[in-house]
N, C-alpha and C positions, 0 to 999 in steps of 0.2 A: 948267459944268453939273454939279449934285451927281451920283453915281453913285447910280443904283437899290440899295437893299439884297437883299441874293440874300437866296431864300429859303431855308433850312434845311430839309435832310431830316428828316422825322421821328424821332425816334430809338425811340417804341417797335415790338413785336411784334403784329400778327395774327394769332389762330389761330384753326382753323377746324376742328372738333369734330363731326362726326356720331355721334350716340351712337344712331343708328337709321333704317331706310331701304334701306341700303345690304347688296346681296347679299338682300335680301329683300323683299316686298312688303309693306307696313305699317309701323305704328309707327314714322312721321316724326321725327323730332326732331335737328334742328341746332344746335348751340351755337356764337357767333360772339363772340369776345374780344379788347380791343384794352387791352394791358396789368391797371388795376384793374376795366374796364366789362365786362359779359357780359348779352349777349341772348339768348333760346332761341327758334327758328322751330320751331313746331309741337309737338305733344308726342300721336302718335297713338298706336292699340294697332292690334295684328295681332291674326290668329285663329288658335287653334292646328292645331297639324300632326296624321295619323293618330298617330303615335308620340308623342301626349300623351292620354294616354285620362284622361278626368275634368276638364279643364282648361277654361275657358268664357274666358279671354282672355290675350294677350301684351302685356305692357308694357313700355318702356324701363328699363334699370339705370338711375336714377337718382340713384346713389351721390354723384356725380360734382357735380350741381348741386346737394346736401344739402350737401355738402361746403364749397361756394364761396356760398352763400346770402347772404350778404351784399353779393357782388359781383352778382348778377342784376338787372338795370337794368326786364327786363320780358320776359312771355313773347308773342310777337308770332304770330297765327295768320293763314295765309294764307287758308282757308275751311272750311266748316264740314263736311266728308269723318271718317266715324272712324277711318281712319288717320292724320287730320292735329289730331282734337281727343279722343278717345275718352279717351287716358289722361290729361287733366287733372284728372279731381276725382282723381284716386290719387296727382297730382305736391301736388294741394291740402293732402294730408293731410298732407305732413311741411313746407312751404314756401310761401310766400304773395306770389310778384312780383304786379306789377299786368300784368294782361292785355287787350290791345289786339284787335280785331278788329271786321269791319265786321258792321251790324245783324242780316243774319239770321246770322251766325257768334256771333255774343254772343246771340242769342234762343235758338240751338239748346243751347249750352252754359250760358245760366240754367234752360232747363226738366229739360237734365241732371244739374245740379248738387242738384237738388229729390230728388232718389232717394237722394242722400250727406249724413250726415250728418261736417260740416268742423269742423277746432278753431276755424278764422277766420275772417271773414267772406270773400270773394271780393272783389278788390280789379278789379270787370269795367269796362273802357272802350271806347263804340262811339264808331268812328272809320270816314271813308269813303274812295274811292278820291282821293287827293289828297293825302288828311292827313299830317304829316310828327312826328313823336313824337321828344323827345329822350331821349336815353339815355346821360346818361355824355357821355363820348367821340365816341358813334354817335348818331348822326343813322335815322331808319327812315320812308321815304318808301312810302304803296299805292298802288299801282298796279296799277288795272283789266285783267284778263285773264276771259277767255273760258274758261267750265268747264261740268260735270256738274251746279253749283249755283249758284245767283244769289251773286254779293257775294264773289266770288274775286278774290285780290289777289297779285300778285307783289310784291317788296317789294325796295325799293332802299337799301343799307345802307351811309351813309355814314361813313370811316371816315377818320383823320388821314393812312393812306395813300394812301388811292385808297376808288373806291365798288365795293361788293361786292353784285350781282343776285342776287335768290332768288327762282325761277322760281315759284314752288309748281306746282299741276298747273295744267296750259294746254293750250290748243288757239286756232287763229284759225279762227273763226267769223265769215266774212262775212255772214250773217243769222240773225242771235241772237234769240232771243224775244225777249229783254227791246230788243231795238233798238241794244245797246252792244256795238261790235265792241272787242275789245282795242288797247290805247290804245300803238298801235307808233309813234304819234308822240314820245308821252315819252319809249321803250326806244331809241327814236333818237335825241332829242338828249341822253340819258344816254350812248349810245356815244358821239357827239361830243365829248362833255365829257370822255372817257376812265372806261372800266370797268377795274376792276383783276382780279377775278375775276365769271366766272360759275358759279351753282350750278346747274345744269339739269337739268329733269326727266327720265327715259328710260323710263319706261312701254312705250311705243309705238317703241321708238326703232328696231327692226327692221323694223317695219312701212315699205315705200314710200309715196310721194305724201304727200295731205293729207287727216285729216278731212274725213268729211260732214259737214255742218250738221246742228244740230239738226232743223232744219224739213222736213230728210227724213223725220222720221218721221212729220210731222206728215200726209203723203203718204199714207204705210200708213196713218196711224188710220184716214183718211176713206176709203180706202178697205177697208179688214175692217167698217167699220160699215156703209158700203155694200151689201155681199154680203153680210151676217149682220144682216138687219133684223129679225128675226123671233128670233134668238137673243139669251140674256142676254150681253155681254161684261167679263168678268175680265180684268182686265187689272194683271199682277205687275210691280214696277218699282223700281229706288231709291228708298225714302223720301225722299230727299234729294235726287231729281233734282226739282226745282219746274217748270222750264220744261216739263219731260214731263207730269209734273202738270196743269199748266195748260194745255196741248195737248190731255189726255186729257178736260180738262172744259170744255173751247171745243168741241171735236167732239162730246163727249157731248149738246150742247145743243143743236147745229145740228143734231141728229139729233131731237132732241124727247125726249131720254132723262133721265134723274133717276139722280144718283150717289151712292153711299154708299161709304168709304172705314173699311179695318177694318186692325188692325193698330197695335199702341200705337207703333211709333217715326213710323209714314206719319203718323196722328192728331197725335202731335205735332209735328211739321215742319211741316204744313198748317197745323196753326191757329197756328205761330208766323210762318209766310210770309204766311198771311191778315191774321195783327194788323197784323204792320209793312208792306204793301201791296204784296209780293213776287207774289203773286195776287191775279188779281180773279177772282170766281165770280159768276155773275149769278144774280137773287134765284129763288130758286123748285127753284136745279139741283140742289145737296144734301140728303140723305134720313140722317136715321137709319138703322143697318144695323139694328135693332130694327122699321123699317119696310116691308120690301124686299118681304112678302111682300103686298102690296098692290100691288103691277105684275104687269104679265106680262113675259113672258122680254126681249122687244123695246123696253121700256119702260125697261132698266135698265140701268145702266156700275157696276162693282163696282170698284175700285182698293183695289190690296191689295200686302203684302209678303209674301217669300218666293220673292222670285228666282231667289235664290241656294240653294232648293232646303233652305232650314236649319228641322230637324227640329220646333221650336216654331214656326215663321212661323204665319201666316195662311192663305196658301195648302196650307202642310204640310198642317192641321189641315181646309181644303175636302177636300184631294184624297182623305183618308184617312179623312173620315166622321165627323169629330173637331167639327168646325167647331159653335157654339151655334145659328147664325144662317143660314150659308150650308152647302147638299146642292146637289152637281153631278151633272146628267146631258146625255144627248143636246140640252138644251135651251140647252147652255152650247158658249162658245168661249172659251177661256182664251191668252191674250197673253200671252206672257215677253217682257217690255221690258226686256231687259237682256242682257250679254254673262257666259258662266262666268268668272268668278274662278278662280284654276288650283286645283285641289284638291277642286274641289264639283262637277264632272261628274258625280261617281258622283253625289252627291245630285239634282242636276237632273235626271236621269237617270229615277232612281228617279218623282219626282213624274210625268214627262210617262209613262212605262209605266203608274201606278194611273187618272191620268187617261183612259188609251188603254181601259185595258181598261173603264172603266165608260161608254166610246162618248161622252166627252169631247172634241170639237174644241181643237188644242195648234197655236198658231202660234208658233214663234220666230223670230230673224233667219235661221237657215239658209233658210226658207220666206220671208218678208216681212223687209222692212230694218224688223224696230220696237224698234232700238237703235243708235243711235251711240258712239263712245267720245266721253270728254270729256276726250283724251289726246292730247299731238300729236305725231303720222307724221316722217317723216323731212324733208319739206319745209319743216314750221313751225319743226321743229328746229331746222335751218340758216338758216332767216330769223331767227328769235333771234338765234343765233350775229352771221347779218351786220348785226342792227340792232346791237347792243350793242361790237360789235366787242372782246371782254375779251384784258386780258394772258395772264390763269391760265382753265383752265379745269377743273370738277370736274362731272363727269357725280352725279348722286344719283337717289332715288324709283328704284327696281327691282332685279329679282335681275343676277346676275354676269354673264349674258350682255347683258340691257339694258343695262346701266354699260357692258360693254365694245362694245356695237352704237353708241353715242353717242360714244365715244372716237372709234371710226372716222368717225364724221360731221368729226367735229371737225377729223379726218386731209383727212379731203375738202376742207374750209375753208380747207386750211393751215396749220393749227397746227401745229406740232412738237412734236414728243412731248417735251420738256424742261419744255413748259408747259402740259402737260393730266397734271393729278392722280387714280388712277384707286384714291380711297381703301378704306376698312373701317370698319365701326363702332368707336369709341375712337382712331381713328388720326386723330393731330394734325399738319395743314400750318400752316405757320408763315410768314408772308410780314413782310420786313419792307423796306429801305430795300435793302438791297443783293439781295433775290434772295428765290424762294420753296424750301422744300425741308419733308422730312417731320421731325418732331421726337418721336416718344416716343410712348407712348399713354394713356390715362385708363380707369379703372374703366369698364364698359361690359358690355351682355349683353342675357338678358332675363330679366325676373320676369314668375313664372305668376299668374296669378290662378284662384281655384277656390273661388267660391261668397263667402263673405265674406273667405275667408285670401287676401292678398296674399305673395307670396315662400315661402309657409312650405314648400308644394311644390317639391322640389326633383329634382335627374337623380337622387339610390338612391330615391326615392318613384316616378317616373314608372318606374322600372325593375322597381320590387318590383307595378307596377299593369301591367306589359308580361305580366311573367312572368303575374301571375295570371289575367293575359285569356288566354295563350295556353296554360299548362298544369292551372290552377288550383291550390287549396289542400288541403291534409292538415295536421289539426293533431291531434295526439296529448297526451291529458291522462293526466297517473298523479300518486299521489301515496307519497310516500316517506318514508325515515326512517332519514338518512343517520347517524346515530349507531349506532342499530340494525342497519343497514345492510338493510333490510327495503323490499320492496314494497307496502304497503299498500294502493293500491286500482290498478284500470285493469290496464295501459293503456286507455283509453275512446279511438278511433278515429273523426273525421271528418270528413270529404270534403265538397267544394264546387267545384264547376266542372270535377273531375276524371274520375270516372265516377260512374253512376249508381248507387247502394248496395243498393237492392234487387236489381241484376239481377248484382251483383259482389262476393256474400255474401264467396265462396269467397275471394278477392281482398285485401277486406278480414282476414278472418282472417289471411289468409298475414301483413298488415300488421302487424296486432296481436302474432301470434307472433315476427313481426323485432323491434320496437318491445321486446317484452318478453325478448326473449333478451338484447340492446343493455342494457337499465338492470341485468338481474340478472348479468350478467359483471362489471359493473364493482361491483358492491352483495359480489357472493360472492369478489371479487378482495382481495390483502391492503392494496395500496395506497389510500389515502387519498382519498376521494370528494367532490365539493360537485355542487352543480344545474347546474354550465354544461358540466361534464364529461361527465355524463348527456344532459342534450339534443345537444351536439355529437354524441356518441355515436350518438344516436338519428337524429340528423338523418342522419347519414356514412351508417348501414347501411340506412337505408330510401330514401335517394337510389340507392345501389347495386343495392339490388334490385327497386325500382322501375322503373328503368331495364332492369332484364337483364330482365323481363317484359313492360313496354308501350311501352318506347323513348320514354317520357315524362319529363319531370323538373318536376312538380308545385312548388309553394312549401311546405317543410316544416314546420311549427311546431312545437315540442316544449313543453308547457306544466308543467314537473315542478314541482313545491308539497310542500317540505319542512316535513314536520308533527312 
């Protein structure tokens, strides 16, 4: 009887590239390469920190995938979150893969791409849960999961080694709006078949037990519309949560109410969930916010953005009087349908006080459950874990402490610590035939975005914008005549964010006489003068004496003009 032919180990490398995610919240993006083929899972942005003053968004260094463009087989999105697609039209501008993603993930990022003007066209492909896209090498199978947005997908990434799971964000939701629990059938017989590694989410990973359901909230609506029949209800939420959406305008109805919906990112999500049949609205329920003032208070469901407590919202602009269309009073109850994002207390903060004081009703989850996460607890965790059964495993999606709250799960499962990877952004695992281990790292970081300029902001920019927030500016103009060796005009003296100049005549004088003692020492001196000698000059003694006066050290500018 002939012998079987053995099969042969593969002989290339996998590696496995997070260039964002990890140690922080945002700005997803995992790179997975198996010799010449390379995929990118997600490509999100983050929001910046206090200590970026002037900064409107975080995006991934993508040096790294500029670099290898040739080799990128396709950028694969798990859903349509902006930490998991935000920074693609910026990846668009230097690089052009073809991008995969299910309908409303492709609907959200065509009406985003309409605000960017691209060298190329977009190369967009909708694909749905099932679909299987080749790449190269890699094989990229979706796979239905349970999230904060309809059309969420994990994704199974087959690879000449073994197949490598990418969780994206999940949760098991045994009663989903949409009626589609996550498909733990397939993550089952993919562990059967052998996972090589898993990438898992850790959001939530400290949290015990399991997610609520969505349909808890659906609980609260009915009832706050219940007890406030006679009030108008606002009600602030994810853009991009639709099943809450569409919770908010199935109750809205059953109550006999008429909705209007304000806010350009909610506006666009809705009517891209509306085209592709993500929502149904029944005929008659939405209103113009141009029309609102034709109800009375009882009459009316307002959905709007501004959650998140962010200074332009929607809501910012109700609470603070700002608003074209909508003025709140006693005759309002405003619903935060959402959980803080870490770093925007103080902003949500702020709204529910302007609210309080103009005798505004302010429900959030503390008071009513009218927010679920759409993140999974320690329980779904571990059910992952035991459906997929993986060799490798790699916690991702959160800051240091998540990553390592997930680690421990993993500990729980029985893994051993030999085979759970607990990486960094740019930090390369390397899996091949004989074993996994860490190998090197890749350009990697973050570029700022501020206004149109992508990258041009930099740490002495965000430094020189630290200093002036917190001491402000003095800039000293004269002019000179360094041959001559003559002071010709000024010093001319002026202050900005420093103190105030009419109340610190005296103050300023003493400046001016430093400033001028400083240029005529070195002008009446025998040594040999230029302009950078003189501002150093200037800058040295009025930091000095600044300081020995008001314990301040302002940003000093010296502007001398050799005439």
């Amino acid at each position: 009887m002939p012998r079987k032919p053995k099969k042969t180990k593969p002989t290339g490398k996998l590696r496995i590239i997070p260039l964002g995610g990890l140690g922080e919240v945002g700005k997803n993006l995992t790179v997975i390469e198996y010799e010449e083929d390379m995929i990118v899972v997600d490509c999100g942005l983050g929001f910046p920190d206090d200590d970026m003053p002037g900064i409107d968004l975080v995006i991934p260094d993508i040096s790294y995938l500029e670099a290898n463009a040739d080799r990128i087989r396709g950028l694969f999105l798990t859903h349509g979150h902006e930490d998991h697609i935000g920074a693609v039209p910026y990846l668009l501008r230097s690089i052009n893969p073809p991008i995969y993603g299910t309908p409303l993930t492709v609907g959200i990022i065509r009406n985003k791409l309409q605000e960017h003007v691209l060298p190329k066209k977009p190369k967009l492909n909708t694909v749905s849960a099932g679909s299987r896209i080749k790449a190269g090498a890699l094989e990229v199978e979706f796979i239905h999961v349970n999230h904060s947005i309809a059309d969420a997908c994990a994704l199974a990434i087959r690879t000449p080694l073994g197949t490598v799971i990418h969780t994206g964000d999940f949760k098991l939701d045994t009663t989903p709006i949409d009626g589609e629990m996550m498909d733990i059938v397939r993550l089952g017989e993919l562990g059967r078949e052998g996972v090589l590694l898993l990438l898992c989410e850790s959001t939530n990973a400290e949290r015990p037990g399991h997610t609520p359901s969505e349909k808890n909230v659906g609980a609260s609506l009915e009832y706050i519309f219940s007890t406030h029949e006679k009030k108008r209800v606002i009600i602030a939420t994810f853009s991009s949560n639709v099943h809450r959406v569409q919770q908010i305008i199935d109750t809205s109805a059953r109550h006999k109410r008429k909705v209007a919906i304000t806010g350009r990112s909610m506006l666009n999500i809705v009517s891209a969930a509306i085209e592709l049949g993500y929502m149904k609205v029944p005929d008659g329920v939405l209103v113009d916010i141009n029309e609102i003032r034709k109800y009375k208070p009882g009459e009316l469901t307002l959905i709007t953005t501004g959650s998140q407590g962010e200074p332009m919202s929607a809501l910012y602009r109700m609470a603070f009087s700002d608003h074209a269309q909508v003025s709140l009073d006693a005759n309002d109850v405003v619903v935060l349908s959402s959980s803080a994002i870490p770093g925007n207390e103080k902003l949500i903060g702020n709204i529910i006080n302007e609210l309080s004081k103009n005798e505004v009703e302010v429900l959030h989850d503390a008071l009513v459950e009218v927010h679920v996460s759409g993140h999974a607890c320690q329980e779904e965790l571990k059910l992952m874990q035991a459906l997929t059964k993986p060799k490798y495993f790699m916690p991702i999606h959160g800051e240091s402490r998540h990553l390592a709250a997930n680690r421990e799960l993993a500990r729980h499962m029985g893994m051993k610590d030999r085979f759970i990877f607990l990486s960094e952004i740019g930090k390369v695992l390397e899996i091949d035939a004989s074993g996994a281990r860490w190998n090197g790292t890749v350009p990697s970081g973050r570029v700022l975005v501020d206004g149109y300029g992508v990258g041009d902001v930099g740490n002495i920019v965000l430094r020189d914008r630290r200093h002036l927030a917190q001491d402000g500016l003095i800039v000293v103009v004269a002019s000179v005549d360094t041959d001559e060796r003559l002071l010709l005009s000024g010093p001319d003296v002026i202050s900005r964010g420093f103190v105030y100049v009419r109340e610190s005549e005296e103050l300023m004088e003493e400046v001016r006489a430093v400033a001028t003692d400083a240029i005529l020492d070195l002008l009446e001196g025998r040594r040999p003068v230029d302009r950078m000698q003189l501002k150093k000059r200037v800058k040295d003694d009025l930091t000095k004496f600044l300081y020995s006066k008001t314990k301040r050290k302002p940003m000093i500018l010296p502007v001398i003009m050799n005439v």
